[in-house]
Wavefront OBJ file of the C-alpha trace (Angstrom):
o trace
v 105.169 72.097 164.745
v 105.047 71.934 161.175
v 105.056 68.059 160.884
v 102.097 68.308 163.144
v 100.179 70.570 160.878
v 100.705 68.446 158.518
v 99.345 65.291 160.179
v 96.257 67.758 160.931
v 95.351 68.327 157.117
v 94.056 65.042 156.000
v 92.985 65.127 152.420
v 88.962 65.323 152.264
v 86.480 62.979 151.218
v 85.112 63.341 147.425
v 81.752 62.416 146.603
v 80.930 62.081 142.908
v 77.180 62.604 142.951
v 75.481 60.347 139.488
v 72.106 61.509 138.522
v 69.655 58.327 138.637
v 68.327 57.207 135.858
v 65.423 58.833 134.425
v 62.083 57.447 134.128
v 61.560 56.341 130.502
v 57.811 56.313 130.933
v 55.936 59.738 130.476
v 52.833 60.434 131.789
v 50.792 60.225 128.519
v 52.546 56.649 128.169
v 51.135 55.762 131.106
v 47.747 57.159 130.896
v 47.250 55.797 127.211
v 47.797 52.334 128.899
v 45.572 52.739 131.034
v 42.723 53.684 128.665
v 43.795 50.712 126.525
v 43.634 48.254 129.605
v 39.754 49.834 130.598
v 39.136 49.285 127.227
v 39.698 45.498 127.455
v 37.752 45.556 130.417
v 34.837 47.072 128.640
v 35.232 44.756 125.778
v 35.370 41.981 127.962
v 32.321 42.858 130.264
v 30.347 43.554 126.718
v 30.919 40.169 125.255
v 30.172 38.298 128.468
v 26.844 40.248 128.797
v 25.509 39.489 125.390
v 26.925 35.524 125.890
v 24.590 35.538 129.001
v 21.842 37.786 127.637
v 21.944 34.697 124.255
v 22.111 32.229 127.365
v 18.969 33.547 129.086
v 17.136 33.621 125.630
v 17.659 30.514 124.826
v 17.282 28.948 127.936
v 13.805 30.909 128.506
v 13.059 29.926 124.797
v 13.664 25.781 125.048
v 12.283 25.221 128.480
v 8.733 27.253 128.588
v 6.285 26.386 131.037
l 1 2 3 4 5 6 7 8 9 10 11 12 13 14 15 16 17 18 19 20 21 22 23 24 25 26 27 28 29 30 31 32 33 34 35 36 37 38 39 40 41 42 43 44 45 46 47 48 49 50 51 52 53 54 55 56 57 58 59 60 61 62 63 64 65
């Protein structure tokens, strides 16, 4: 009887539980990017509307009817 109690009480199962990693990003990391990115955008779309506005002039200006 005793041998079978023994046979009964298996050692359990340990589970080491490991925190993941944590983010390195914060969220005024991420939302200075993204003002830095809309402000390339804005840069962008600024430049490219006064190279077409300089277009338009000078096209208008060389080629009047």
């Amino acid at each position: 009887m005793e041998n079978q109690l023994e046979l009964a009480q298996e050692p359990g199962i340990v589970v080491k539980l490991i925190e993941p990693p944590s983010d390195p990003t914060g969220l005024a990391e991420v939302l200075l990017g993204v003002v830095r990115l809309t402000g390339v955008w804005v840069l962008i779309a600024i430049l490219l509307g006064g190279a077409l506005a300089y277009a338009l002039f000078w096209y208008r200006s060389h080629h009047e009817s």
